[in-house]
Structures are given as C-alpha cells and as structure tokens.
C-alpha positions as CSV (number, residue, x, y, z in Angstrom):
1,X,0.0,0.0,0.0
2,X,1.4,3.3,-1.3
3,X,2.0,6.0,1.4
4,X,1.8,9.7,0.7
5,X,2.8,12.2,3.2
6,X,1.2,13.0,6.1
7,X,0.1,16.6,8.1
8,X,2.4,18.6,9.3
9,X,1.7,17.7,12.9
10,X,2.4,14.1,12.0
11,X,-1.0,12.8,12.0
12,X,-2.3,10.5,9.1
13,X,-3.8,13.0,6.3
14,X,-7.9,12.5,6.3
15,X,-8.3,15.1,3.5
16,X,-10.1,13.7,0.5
17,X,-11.2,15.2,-2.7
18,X,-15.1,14.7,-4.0
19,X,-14.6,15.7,-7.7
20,X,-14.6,19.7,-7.4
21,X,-15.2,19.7,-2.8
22,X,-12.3,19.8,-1.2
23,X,-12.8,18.1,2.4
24,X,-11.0,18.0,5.5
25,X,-12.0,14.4,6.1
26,X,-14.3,12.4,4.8
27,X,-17.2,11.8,7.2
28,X,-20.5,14.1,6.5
29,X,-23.8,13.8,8.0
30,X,-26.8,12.1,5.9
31,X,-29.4,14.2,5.0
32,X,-32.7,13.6,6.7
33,X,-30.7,12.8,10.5
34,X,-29.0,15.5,11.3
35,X,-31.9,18.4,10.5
36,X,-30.2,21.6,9.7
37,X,-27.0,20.8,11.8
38,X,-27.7,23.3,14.8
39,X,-29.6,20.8,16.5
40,X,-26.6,18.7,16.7
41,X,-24.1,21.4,17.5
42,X,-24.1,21.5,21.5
43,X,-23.4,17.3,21.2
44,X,-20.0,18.1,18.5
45,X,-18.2,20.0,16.9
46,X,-19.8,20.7,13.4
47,X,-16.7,22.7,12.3
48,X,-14.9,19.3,12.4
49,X,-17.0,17.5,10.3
50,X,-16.1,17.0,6.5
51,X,-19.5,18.5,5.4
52,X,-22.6,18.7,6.7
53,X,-25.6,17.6,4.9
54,X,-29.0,19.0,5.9
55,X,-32.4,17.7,5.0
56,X,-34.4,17.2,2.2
57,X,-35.4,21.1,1.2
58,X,-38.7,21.3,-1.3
59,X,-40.0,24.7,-2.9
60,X,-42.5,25.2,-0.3
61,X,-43.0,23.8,3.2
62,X,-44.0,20.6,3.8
63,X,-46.0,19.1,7.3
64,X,-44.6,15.2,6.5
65,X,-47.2,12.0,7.1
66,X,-48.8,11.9,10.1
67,X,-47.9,9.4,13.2
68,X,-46.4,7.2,13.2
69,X,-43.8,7.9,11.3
70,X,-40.9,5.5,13.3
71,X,-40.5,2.1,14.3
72,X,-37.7,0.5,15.3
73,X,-36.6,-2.5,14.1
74,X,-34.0,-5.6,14.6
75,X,-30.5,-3.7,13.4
76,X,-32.1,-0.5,12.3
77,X,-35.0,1.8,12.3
78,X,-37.8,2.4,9.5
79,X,-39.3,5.7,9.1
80,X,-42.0,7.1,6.7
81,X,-41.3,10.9,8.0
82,X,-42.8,12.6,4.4
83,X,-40.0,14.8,3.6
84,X,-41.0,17.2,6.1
85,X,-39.1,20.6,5.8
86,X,-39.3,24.5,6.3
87,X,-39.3,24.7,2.2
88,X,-36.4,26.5,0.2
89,X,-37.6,30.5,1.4
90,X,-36.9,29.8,5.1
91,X,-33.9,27.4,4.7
92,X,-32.0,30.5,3.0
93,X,-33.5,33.5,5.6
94,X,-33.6,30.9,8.5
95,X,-31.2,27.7,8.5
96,X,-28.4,28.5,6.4
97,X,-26.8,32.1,8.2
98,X,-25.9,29.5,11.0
99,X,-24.5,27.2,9.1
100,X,-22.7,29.7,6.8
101,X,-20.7,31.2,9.9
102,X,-19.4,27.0,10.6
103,X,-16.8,27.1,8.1
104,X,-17.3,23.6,7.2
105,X,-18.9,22.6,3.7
106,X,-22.7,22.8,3.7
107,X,-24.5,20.7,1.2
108,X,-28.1,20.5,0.2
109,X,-30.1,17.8,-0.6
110,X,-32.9,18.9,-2.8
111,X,-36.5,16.7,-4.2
112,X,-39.7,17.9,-6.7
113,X,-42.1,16.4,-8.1
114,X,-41.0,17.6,-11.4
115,X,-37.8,18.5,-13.4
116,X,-39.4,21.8,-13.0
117,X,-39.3,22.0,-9.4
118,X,-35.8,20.5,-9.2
119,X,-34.6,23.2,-11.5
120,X,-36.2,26.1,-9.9
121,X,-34.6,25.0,-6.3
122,X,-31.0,23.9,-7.7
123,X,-31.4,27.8,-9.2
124,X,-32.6,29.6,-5.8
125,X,-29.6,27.4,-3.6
126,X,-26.9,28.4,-6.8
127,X,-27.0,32.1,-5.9
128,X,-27.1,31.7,-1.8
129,X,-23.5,32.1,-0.3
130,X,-22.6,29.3,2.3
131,X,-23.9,26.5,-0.4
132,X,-21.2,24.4,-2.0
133,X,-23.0,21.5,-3.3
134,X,-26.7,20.3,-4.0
135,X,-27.1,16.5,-3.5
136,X,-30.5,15.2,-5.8
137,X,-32.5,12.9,-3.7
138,X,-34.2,11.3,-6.9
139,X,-36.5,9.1,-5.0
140,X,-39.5,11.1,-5.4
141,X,-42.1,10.5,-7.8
142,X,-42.2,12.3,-11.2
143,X,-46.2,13.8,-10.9
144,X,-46.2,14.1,-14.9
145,X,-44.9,10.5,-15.8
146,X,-47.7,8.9,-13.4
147,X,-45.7,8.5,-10.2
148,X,-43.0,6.8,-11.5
149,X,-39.8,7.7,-8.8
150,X,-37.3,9.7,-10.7
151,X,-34.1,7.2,-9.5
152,X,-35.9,3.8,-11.0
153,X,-35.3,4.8,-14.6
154,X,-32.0,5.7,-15.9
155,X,-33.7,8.1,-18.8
156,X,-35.9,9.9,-15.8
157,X,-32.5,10.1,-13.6
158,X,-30.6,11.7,-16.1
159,X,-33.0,13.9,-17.1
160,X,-33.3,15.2,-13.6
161,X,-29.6,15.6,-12.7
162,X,-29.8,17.4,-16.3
163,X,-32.3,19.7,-15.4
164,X,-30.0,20.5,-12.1
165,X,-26.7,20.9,-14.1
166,X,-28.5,23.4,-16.6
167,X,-29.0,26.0,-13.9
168,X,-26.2,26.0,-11.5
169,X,-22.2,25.9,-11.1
170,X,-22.2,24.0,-8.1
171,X,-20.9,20.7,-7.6
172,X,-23.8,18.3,-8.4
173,X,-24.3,15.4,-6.2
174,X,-27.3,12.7,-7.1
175,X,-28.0,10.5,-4.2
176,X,-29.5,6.8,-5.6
177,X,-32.2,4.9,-4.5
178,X,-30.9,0.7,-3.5
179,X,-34.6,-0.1,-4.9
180,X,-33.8,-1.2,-8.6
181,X,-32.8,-4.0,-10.2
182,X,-29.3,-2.8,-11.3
183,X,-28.1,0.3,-9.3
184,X,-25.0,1.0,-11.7
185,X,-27.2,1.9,-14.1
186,X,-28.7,4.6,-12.4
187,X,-25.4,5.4,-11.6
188,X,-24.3,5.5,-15.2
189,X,-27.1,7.2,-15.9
190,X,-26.7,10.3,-13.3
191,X,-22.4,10.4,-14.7
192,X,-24.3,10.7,-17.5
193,X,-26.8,14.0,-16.8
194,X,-23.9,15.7,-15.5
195,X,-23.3,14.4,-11.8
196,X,-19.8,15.5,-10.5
197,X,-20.6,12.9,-7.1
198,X,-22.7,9.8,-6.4
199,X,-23.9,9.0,-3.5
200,X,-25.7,6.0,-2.2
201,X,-27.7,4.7,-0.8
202,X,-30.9,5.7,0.4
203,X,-33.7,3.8,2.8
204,X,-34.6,0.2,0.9
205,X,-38.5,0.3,1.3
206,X,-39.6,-1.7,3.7
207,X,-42.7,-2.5,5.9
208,X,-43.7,-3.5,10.1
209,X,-47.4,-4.7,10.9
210,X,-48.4,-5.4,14.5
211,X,-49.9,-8.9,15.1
212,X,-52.2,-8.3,17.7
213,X,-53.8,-5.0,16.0
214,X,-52.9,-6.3,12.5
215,X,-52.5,-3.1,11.3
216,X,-49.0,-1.5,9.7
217,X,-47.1,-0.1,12.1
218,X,-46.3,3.2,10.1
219,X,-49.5,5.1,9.0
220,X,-47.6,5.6,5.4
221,X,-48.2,1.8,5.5
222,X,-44.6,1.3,3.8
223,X,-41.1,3.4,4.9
224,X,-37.6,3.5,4.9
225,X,-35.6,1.3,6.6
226,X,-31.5,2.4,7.5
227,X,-29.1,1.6,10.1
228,X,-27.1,-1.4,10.6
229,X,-29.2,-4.5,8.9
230,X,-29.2,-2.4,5.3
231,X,-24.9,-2.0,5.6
232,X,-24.0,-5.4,3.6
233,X,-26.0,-4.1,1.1
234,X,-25.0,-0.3,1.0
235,X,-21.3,-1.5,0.5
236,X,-22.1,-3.9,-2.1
237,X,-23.9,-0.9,-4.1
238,X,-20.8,1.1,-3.6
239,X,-18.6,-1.2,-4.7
240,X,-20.5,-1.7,-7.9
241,X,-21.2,1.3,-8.4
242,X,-17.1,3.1,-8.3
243,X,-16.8,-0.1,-10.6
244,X,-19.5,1.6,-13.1
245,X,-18.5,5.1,-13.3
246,X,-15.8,7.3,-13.3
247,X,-16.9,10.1,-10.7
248,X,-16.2,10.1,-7.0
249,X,-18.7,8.1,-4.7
250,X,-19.7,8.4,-1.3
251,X,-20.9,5.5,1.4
252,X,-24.4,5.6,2.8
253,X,-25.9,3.0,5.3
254,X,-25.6,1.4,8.3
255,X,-22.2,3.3,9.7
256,X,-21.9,3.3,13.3
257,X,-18.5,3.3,13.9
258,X,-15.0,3.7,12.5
259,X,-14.8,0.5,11.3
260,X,-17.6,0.6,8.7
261,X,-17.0,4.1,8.0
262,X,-13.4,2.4,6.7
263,X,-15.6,-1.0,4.6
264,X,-17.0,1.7,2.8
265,X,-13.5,3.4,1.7
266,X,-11.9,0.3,1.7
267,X,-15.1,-0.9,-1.1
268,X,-13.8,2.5,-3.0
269,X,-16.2,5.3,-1.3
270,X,-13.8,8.6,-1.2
271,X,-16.4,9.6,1.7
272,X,-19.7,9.0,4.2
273,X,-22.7,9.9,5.3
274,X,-23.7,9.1,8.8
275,X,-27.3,8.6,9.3
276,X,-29.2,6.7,11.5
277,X,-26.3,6.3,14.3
278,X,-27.1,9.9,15.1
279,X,-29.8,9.5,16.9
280,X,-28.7,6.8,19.2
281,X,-25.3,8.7,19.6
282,X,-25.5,12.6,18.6
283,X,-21.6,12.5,19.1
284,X,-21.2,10.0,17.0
285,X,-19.3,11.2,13.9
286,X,-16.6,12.7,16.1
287,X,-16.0,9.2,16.8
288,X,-15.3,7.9,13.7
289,X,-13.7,10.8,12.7
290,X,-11.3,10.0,15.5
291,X,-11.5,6.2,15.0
292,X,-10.1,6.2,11.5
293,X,-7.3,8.3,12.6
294,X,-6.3,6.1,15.1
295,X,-6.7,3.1,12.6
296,X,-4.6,5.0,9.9
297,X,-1.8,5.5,12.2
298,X,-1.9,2.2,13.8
299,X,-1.3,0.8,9.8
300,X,1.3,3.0,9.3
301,X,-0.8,4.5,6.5
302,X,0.3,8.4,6.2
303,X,-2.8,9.5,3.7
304,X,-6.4,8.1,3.8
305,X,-6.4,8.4,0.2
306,X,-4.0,5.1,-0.2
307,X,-6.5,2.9,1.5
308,X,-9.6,4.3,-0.6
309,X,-10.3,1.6,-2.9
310,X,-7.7,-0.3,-2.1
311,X,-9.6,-4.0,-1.4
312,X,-8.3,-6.8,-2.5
313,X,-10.4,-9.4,-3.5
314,X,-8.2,-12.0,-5.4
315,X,-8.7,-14.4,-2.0
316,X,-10.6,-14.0,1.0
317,X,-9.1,-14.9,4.1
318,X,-10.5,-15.3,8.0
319,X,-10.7,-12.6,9.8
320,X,-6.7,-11.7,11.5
321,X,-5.9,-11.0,15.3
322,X,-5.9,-7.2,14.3
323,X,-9.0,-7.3,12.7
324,X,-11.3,-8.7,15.9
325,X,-9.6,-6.5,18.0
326,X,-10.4,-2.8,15.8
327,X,-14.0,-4.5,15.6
328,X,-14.2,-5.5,19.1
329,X,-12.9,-1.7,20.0
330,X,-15.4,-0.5,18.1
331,X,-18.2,-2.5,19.8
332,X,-17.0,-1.3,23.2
C-alpha cells in the first residue's frame, strides 16, 4: 500500500477530494438525520466534520405524514417521516446564516415532483452564499410520468440531474435509491446528466405490521428502513457502483462506527454519510472521525487516500488478530 505524506503535525492526512469539494475528512452527515445541523451542534463540533448535509429542502414547506412515522426494528429503524421541511424561502432567511458562519462545507439535498421543481430549487440554492454543493434525492415521484420515482429509470434520472446541471455551477451530487434491479445503471445514468458525485444509498422500502392490532405499524403503511441491517448491502452498491463510473462516490448505510466508516473506503467510497447512528449517539461522527485516525496510524498508513479503494479481492481470508480486535474496540 502506497504511502503519501502525512500533516504537518504528523497525523495520518484525512483530507479527501469529492470531484470539485475539497474536504477536511471524509465523514459528513446524511441528509434527513441530522436536520439543519444546529440541533446537533451542542453534542459536537460541526466545524470538524467533512461537510454537513442538511435535510431534504422542497420549494414550499412541507407538514410530512402523520404518526407514526418510526418504528424500530432488529438492526435499524424504519421511518415514513414525508419529507418534512421549512421549504427553500426559510432554509436561506432561516437555516443557512448558521451554518454559513461553521466554516465547514454545507450541502443540500434537494426533491420535486417535477424536473421543474428540481430546476427552480438547484437555481434559488446556486445564488445563496454558504452553499457548496446540491445533493439530488431522486427518489420522489415524477407527478407528470404517473408516479413513477425519478431514481428507477436511468432516462428519468438523467433527465433530472440534467435539469440541475442546466441551472447551476455548483458541484452536483445525485443521491440513488438501493430499490432497482441494477443500481450502476442509475449510476451511469446520473455520470451521464452531468453528476460531479454519487452518492448512495438511500432507505430500501420496507414494511412493520403489529400482530395483535394487525394493522402497519407506520400510518404511510410502507417506509424506509436504515441503520445497521441495510450496511451489507449499502457496501455492495458502492462497490459496484465506483466499478460503473468514473466520478467520486460516497458510502451511505448502516455506519456506526470507525470500522464501517473504513468497509466503505476500503469498497472505493472517497467519503460517508452518517445517518441513523445519530440519533442513538448525537456524538457520534466525532467518533469515527477520531476512529479512522487512530486506525490509519496504527497501519502506518500516512494518507487516507492510499486505503480508498484499495480491497483486495483475489482471495478472502478469515478474519486476523488485528481485525477482531479494531472491531471489538469498536463494539465497546
């Protein structure tokens, strides 16, 4: 494994670069669990996260479904929350001034309803200072093409991340749905439209009923379901998808600690998104943050970006002494 030099301090270099973002490490927040970052900011210090990714941000405000809209399940959480948001007009008077004064890189994730809507909020966020990237959550429906969701046809997904490109500068990031057959195409497809970034994945749909009311256990009936039981397949998406196209990708689902934070480089994510782990640890990213410092410099590895990508899978041997013992360090 090549080594590069390190920081001047002697501590492993966690920079990484995300086609045009430059980030100080690569560990962000997931858009839809972290809410507008404030709420976070007396449990960490946002200024030393990589980026910080606030939620979903429509035209106009939007209430969500109504309870209940989370369940827990085994290894994770499902949620039907609707999207609810303050709408573009009070994320830029309200939200962003906070986040602007951080320092860090703020990201948005956008949705429509129609390559209309997408266009006219990649176009407001362009022009308002303190946004460096739009992330495309295309797993809304497209209204016009009979609810079909944008990110389960390649033509619809890159005709949406077009629509985005058309109108703004800014580094364009489209975030993929794990709920198609092939999820490289989409991915192809989104390279395709003009995506500088991929990110993935999003909530597989999923579904809870209780047996002794026999009803669903979410009012949307159907939700999203995240954290640990969806990781196996969040890292297999990733590593198909960096196989697929040429732009930088980053690793969503499942990561709760250091350790899968560095799967998901390791499977050839240049960064993650943190999700789900927030809310049973608000501190959490810090952790990892420091956890894949401690790993790198344990290794001997002077620049994360030698280990990105780096798996080998000519032969697959048992797990080593080393291995356990970063997991079981990681479990304590």
């Amino acid at each position: 494994m090549g080594k590069n030099p390190g920081t001047a301090n002697g501590a492993p270099n966690l920079a990484v670069q995300l086609g045009p973002l430059r980030l100080k490490n690569p560990v962000m927040s997931a858009s839809g669990t972290f809410g507008y970052g404030k709420e976070y900011s007396s449990f960490l210090d946002l200024r030393a996260l990589g980026a910080v990714v606030v939620k979903g941000i429509s035209l106009k405000p939007r209430a969500g479904n109504p309870p209940p809209r989370i369940v827990e399940t085994a290894g994770g959480m499902m949620n039907a929350i609707g999207l609810e948001n303050v709408g573009v007009e009070k994320f830029l008077e309200a939200k962003l001034p906070f986040l602007r004064e951080l320092g860090v890189p703020v990201i948005v994730n956008i949705f429509g309803n129609t390559l209309e809507e997408y266009r006219e909020l990649a176009a407001r966020l362009s022009g308002a200072e303190g946004v460096c990237a739009i992330e495309i959550n295309v797993s809304c429906p497209n209204v016009k093409e009979g609810g079909m969701v944008f990110g389960t046809d390649p033509k619809m997904t890159e005709a949406v991340v077009r629509a985005v490109r058309t109108v703004t500068t800014l580094p364009v990031i489209t975030k993929l749905t794990p709920n198609v057959t092939s999820i490289s195409e989409l991915a192809k497809a989104a390279e395709g439209g003009g995506s500088d970034i991929i990110s993935c994945i999003n909530t597989l749909a999923a579904m809870a009923v209780d047996v002794f009311s026999r009803r669903p256990r979410l009012a949307n009936v159907v939700g999203g379901l995240s954290g640990p039981a969806v990781k196996p397949v969040a890292i297999r998406c990733v590593y198909e998808v960096t196989r697929a196209v040429k732009c930088p990708v980053i690793g969503i689902g499942g990561i709760g600690s250091a350790t899968d934070a560095l799967e998901f480089l390791l499977a050839g994510a240049s960064a993650v998104q943190v999700g789900t782990a927030n809310f049973t640890n608000p501190a959490v990213m810090s952790d990892i943050i420091e956890g894949i410092s401690r790993f790198l410099a344990v290794e001997a590895i002077e620049d994360i970006n030698s280990f990105i990508g780096s798996l080998d899978t000519s032969c697959v041997f048992p797990f080593s002494e080393d291995s356990c013992a970063l997991i079981k360090a990681d479990m304590d």
